[in-house]
Backbone bond lengths (Angstrom), bond angles and torsions (degrees), N, CA, C in turn:
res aa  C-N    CA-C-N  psi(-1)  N-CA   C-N-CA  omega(-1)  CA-C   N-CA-C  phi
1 X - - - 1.463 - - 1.523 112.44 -
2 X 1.080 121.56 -23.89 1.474 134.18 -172.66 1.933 101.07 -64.25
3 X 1.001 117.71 -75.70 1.282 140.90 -173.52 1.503 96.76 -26.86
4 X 1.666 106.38 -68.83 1.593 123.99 -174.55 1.377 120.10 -64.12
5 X 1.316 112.43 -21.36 1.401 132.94 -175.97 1.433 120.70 -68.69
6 X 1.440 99.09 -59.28 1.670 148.14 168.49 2.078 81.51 -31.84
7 X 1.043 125.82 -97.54 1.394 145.82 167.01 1.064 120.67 18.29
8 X 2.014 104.60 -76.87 1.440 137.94 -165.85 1.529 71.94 -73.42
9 X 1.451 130.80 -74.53 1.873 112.43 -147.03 0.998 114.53 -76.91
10 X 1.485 131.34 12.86 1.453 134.99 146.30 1.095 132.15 -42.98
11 X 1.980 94.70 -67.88 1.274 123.94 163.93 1.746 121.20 -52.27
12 X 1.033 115.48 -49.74 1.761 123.11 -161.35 1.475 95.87 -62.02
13 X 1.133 142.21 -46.57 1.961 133.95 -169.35 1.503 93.33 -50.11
14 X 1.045 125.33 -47.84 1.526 116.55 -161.82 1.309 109.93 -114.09
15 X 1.309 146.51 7.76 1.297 126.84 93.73 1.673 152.53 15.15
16 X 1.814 75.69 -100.19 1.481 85.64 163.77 1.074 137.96 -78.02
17 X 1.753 122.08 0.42 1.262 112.73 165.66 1.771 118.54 -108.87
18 X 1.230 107.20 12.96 1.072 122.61 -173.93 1.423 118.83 -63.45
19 X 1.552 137.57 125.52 1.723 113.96 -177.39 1.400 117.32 -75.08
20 X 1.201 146.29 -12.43 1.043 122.94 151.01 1.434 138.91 -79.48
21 X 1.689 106.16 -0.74 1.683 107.98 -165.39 1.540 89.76 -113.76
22 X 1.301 129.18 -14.07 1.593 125.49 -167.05 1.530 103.56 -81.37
23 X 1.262 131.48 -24.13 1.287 117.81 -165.40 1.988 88.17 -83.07
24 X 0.657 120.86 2.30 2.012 124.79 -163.30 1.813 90.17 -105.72
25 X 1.255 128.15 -37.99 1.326 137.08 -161.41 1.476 102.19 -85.77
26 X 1.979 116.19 -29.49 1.413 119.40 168.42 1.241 114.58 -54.91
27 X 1.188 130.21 -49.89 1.298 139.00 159.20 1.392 136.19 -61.85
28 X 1.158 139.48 -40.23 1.270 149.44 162.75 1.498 112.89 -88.31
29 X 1.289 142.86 117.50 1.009 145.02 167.49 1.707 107.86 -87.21
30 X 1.648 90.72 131.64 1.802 113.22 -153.95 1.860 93.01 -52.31
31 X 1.299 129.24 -27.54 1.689 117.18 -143.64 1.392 85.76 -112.78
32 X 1.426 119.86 -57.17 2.091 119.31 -149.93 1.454 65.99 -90.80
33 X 1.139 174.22 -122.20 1.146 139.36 -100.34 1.513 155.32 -67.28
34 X 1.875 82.14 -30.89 1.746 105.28 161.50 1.045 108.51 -37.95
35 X 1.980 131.43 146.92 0.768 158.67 154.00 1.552 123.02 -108.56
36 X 1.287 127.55 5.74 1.244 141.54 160.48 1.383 106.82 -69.69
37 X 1.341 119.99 119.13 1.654 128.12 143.80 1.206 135.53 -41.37
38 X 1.309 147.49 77.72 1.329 150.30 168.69 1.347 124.48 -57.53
39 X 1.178 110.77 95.00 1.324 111.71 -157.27 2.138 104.42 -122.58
40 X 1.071 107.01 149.84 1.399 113.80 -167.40 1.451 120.19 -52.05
41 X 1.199 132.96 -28.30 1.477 135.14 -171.92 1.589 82.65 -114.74
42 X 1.194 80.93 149.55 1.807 115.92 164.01 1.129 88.18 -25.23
43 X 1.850 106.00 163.94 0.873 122.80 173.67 1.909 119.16 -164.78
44 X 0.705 135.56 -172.29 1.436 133.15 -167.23 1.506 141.21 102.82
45 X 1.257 116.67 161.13 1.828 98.79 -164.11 1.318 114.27 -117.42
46 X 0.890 97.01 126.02 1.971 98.05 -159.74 1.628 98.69 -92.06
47 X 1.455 116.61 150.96 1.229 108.55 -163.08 1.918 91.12 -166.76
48 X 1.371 107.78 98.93 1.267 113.64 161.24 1.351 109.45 80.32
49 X 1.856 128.40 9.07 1.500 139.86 -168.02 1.771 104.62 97.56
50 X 1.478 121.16 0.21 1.526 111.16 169.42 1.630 102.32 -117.86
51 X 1.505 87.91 138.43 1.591 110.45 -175.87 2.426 88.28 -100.94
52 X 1.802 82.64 121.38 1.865 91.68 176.88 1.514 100.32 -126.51
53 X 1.515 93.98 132.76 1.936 91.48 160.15 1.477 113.17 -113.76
54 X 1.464 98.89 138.34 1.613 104.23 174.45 1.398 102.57 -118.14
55 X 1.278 110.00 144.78 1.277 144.74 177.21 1.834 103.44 -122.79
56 X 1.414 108.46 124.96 1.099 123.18 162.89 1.849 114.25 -127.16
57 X 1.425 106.47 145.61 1.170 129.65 -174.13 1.228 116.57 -94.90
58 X 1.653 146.92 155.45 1.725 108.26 -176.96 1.841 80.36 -164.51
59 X 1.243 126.50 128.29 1.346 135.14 -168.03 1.643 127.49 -159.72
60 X 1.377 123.08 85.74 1.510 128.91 -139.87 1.269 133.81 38.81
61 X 1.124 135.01 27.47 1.637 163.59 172.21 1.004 100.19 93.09
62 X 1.621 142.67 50.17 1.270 118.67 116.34 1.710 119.74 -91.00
63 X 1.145 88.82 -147.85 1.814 106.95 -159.31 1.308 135.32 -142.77
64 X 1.124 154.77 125.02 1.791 116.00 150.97 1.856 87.79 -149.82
65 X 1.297 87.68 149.02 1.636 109.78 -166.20 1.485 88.52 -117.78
66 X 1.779 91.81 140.37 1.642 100.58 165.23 1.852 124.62 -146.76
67 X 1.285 118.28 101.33 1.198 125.43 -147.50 1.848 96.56 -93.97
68 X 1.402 112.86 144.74 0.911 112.17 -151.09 1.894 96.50 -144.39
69 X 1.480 114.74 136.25 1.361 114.22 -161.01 1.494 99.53 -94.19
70 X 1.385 132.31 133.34 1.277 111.42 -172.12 1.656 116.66 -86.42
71 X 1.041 117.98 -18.55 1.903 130.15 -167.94 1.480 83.11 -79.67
72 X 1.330 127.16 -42.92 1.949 114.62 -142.74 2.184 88.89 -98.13
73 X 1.399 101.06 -28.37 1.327 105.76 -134.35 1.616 147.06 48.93
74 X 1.183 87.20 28.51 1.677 118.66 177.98 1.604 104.06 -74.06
75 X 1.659 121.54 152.11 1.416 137.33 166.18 1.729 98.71 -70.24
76 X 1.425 130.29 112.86 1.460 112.11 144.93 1.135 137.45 -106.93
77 X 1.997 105.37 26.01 1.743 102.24 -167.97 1.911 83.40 -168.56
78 X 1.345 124.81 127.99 1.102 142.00 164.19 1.462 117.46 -128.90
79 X 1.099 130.68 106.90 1.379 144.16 174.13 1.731 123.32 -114.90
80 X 1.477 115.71 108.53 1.370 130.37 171.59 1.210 127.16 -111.90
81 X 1.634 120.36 173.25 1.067 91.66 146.17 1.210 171.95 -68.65
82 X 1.755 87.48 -11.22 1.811 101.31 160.78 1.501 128.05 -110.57
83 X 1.298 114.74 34.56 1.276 138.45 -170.15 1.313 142.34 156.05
84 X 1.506 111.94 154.62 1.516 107.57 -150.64 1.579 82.31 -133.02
85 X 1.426 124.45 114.28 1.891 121.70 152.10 1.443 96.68 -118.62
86 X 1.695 85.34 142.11 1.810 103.74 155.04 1.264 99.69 -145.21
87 X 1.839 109.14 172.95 1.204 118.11 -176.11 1.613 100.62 -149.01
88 X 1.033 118.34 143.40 1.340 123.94 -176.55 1.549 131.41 -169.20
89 X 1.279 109.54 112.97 1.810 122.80 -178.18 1.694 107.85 -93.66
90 X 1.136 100.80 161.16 1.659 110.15 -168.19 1.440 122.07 -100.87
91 X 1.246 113.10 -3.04 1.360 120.21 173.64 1.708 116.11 -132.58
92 X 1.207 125.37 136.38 1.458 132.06 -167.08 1.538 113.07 -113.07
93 X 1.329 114.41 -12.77 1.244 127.54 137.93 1.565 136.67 -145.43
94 X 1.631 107.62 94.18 0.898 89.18 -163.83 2.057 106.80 -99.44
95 X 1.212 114.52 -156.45 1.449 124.49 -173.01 1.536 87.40 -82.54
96 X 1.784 102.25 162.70 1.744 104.01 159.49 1.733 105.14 -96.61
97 X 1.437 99.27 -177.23 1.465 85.23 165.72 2.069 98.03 89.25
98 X 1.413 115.32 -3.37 1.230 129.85 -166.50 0.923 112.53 -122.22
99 X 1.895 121.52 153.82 1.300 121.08 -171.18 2.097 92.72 -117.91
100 X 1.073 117.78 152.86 1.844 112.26 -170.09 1.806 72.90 -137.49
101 X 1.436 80.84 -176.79 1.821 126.02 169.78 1.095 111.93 -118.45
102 X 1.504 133.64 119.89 1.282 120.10 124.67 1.403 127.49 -89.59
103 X 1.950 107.79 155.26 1.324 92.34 174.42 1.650 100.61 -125.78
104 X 1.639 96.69 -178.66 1.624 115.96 175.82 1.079 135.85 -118.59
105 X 1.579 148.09 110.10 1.466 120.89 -173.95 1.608 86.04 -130.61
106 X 1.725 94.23 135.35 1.357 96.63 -172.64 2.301 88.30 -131.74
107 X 1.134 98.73 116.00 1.395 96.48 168.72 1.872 116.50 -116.07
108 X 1.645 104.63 146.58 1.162 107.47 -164.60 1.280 96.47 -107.28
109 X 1.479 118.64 140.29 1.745 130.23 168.03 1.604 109.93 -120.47
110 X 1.407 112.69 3.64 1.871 102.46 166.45 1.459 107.94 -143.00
111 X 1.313 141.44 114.09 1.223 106.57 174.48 1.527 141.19 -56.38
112 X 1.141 103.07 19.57 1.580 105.95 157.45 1.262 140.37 -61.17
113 X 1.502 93.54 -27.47 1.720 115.30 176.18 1.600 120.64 -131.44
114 X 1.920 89.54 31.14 1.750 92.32 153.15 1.073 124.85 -48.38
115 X 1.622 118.75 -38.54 2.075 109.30 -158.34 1.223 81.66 -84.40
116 X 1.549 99.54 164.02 1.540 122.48 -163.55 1.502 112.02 -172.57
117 X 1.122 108.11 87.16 1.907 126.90 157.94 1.547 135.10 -88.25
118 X 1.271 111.51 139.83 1.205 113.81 -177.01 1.522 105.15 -140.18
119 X 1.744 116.97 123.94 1.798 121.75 -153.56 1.846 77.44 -133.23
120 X 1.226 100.24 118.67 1.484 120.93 170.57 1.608 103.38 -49.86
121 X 1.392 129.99 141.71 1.655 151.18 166.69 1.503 99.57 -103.55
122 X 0.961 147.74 68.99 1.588 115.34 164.50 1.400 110.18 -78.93
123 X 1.202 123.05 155.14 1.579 153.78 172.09 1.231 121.35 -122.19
124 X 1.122 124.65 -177.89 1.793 142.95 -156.42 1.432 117.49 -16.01
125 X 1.458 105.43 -69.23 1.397 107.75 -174.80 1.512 95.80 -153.64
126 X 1.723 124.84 65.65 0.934 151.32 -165.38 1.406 130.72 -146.23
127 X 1.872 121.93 55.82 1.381 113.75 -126.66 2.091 96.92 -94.03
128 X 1.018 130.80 115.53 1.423 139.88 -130.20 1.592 93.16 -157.02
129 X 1.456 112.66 89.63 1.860 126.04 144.51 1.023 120.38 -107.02
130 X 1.431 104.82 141.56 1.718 106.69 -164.50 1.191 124.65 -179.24
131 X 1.420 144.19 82.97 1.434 139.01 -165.32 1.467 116.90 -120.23
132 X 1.164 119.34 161.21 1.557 115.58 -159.58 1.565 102.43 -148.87
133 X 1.347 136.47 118.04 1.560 99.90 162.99 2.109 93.33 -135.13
134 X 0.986 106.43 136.98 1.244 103.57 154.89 1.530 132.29 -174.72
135 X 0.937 148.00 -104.58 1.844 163.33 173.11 1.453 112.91 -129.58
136 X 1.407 119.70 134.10 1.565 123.00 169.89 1.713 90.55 -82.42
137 X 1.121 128.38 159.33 1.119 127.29 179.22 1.689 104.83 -151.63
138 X 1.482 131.78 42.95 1.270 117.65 4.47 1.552 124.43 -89.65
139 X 1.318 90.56 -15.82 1.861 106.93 179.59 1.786 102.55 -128.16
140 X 1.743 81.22 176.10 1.556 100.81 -157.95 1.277 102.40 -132.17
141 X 1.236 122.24 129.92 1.811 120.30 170.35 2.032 101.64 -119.91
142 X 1.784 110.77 110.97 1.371 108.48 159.07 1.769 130.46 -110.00
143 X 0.729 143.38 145.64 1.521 143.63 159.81 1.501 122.25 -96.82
144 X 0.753 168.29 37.84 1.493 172.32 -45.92 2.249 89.56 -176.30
145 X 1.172 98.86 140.77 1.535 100.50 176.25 1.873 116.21 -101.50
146 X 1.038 129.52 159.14 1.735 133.44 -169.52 1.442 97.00 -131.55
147 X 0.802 122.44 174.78 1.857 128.06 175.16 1.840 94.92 -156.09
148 X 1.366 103.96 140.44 1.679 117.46 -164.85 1.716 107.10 -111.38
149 X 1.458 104.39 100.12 1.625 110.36 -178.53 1.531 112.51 -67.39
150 X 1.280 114.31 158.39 1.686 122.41 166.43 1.351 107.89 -33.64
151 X 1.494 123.51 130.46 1.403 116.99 160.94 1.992 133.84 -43.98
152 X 0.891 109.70 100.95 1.591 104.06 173.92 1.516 129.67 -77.32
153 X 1.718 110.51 -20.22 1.420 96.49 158.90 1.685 79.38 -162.35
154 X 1.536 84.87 173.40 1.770 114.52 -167.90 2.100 91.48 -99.74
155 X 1.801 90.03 136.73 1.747 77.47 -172.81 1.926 80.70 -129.26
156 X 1.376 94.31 156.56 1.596 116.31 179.81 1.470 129.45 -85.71
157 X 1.142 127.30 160.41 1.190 116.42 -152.26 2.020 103.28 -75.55
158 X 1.267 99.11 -9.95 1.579 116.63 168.36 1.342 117.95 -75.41
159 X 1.256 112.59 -45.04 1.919 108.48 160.92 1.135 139.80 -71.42
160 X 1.245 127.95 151.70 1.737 127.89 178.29 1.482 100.66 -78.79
161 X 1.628 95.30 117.19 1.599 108.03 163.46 1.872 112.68 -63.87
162 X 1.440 96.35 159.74 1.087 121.90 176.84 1.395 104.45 -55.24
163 X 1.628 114.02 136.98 1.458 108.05 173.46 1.806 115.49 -144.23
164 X 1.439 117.01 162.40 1.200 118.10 -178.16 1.894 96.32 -84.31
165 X 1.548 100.38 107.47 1.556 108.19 -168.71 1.231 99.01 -95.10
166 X 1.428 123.50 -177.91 1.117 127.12 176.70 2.094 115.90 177.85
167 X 1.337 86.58 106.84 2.141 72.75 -175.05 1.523 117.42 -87.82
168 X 1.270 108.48 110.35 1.382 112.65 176.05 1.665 112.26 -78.77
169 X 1.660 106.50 168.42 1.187 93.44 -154.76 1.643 71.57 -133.67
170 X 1.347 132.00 127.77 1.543 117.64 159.39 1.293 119.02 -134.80
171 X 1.672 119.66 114.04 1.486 124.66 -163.70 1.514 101.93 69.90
172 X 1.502 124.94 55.48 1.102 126.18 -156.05 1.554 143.58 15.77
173 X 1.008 122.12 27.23 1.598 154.36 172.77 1.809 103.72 -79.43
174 X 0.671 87.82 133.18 1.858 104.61 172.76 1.449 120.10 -119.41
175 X 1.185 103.35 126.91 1.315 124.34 171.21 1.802 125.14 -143.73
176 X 1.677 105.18 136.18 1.810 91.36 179.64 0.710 121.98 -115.88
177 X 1.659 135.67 141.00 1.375 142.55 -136.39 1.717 97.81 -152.49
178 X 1.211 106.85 135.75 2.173 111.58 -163.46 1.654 75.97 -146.40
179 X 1.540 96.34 170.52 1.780 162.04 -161.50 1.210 108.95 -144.07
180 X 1.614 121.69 85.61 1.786 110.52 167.93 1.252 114.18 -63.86
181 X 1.415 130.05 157.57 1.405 145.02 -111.79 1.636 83.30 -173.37
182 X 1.332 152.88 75.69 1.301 143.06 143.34 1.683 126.39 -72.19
183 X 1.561 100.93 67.96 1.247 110.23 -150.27 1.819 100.68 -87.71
184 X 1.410 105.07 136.53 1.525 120.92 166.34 1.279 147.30 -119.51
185 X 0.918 146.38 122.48 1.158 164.34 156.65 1.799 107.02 12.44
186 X 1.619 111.17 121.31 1.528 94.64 -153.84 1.985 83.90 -74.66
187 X 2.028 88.73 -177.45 1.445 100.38 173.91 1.255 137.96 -77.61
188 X 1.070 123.48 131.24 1.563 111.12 172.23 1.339 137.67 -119.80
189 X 1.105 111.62 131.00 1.791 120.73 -147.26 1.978 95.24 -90.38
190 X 1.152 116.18 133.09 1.350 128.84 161.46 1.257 109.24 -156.61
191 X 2.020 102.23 161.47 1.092 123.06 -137.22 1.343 87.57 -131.35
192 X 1.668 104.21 133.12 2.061 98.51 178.06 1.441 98.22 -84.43
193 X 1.102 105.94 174.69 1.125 133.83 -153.19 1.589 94.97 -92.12
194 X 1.362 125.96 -19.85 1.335 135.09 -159.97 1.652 82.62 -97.41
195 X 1.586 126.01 -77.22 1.255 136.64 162.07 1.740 110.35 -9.87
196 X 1.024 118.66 -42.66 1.346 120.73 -179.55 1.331 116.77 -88.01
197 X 1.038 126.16 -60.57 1.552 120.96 167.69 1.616 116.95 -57.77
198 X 1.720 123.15 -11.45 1.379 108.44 151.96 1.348 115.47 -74.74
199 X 1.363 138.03 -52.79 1.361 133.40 153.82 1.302 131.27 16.11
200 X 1.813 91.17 -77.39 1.471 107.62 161.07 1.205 142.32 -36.67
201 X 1.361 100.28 -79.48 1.518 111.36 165.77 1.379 126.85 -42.96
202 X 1.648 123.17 -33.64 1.196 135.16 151.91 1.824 121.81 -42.91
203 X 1.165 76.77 -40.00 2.234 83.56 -174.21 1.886 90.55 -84.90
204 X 1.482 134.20 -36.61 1.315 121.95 -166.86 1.784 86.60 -70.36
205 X 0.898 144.38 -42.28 1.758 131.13 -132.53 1.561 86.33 -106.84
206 X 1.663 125.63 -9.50 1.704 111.68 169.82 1.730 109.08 -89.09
């Protein structure tokens, strides 16, 4: 329980004081309400090279789900009752020196939280412009592009990786939501020296 535990009370300070997630926390109390299993070994759902934890809340039939990136410790999935955001890139490690996609789907269930912004975060070596403002009508689909700089430092499996951030704004409320980025150094192909002089001799004897 420690390990899994460790996680959720990472996550919950900024959460619960957050202005768009605190008015959801008045109502749902963070512990007797969880519906997540805490269970002794690791845990998490790996999906395409990203490890996510979700935590869902559950309180006279409502709801609100909150998916959580484990490398960035970034939000990548919030679901209420008056709204649904996710965010999601396709590679978990990709090369630098590269241009990716992120995308957005932001759906609205009250019009309270039609307006809907998104103000680019870039970080380390993560070069990311990008602004958005407008209406769910009721939902929203964006792609916005990032470009991936030379690595500047090596981070541990104890630090939050670099991520494609981004502060959304919904019903003017702010919140920031990332994509870890365990980006590496592209490949490089060489040839021994032994490998090469068989080569040779191969091309003299045809």
């Amino acid at each position: 329980m420690e390990a899994s535990a460790t996680y959720l009370v990472n996550y919950l300070p900024g959460l619960l004081t957050n202005e768009l997630m605190k008015p959801y926390f008045e109502y749902f109390n963070w512990y007797d309400d969880l519906t997540r299993e805490l269970k002794v070994e690791p845990d998490g759902d790996e999906e395409n090279g990203f490890i996510f934890y979700r935590y869902l809340w559950q309180k006279n039939g409502k709801s609100l789900k909150v998916v959580f990136d484990k490398a960035s410790r970034s939000i990548v999935e919030i679901e209420s009752q008056d709204f649904h955001l996710s965010t999601h890139v396709s590679l978990a490690k990709p090369v630098f020196g590269t241009k990716h996609m992120v995308s957005y789907t932001y759906e609205c269930f009250n019009p309270g939280f039609r307006d809907f912004e998104i103000h680019s975060r870039p970080e380390h070596n993560i070069s990311f412009d990008y602004h958005h403002q407008g209406q769910a009508q009721p939902a929203v689909n964006i792609e916005a592009e990032y470009s991936l700089l030379p690595i500047t430092k090596e981070f541990s499996e104890w630090e939050a990786m670099p991520a494609v951030k981004s502060e959304v704004l919904i019903g003017g409320k702010a919140i920031t939501i990332g994509n870890s980025q365990k980006v590496r150094y592209p490949i490089q192909l060489s040839l021994s020296a032994k490998h090469m002089l068989r080569t040779i001799a191969l091309r003299n004897y045809t």
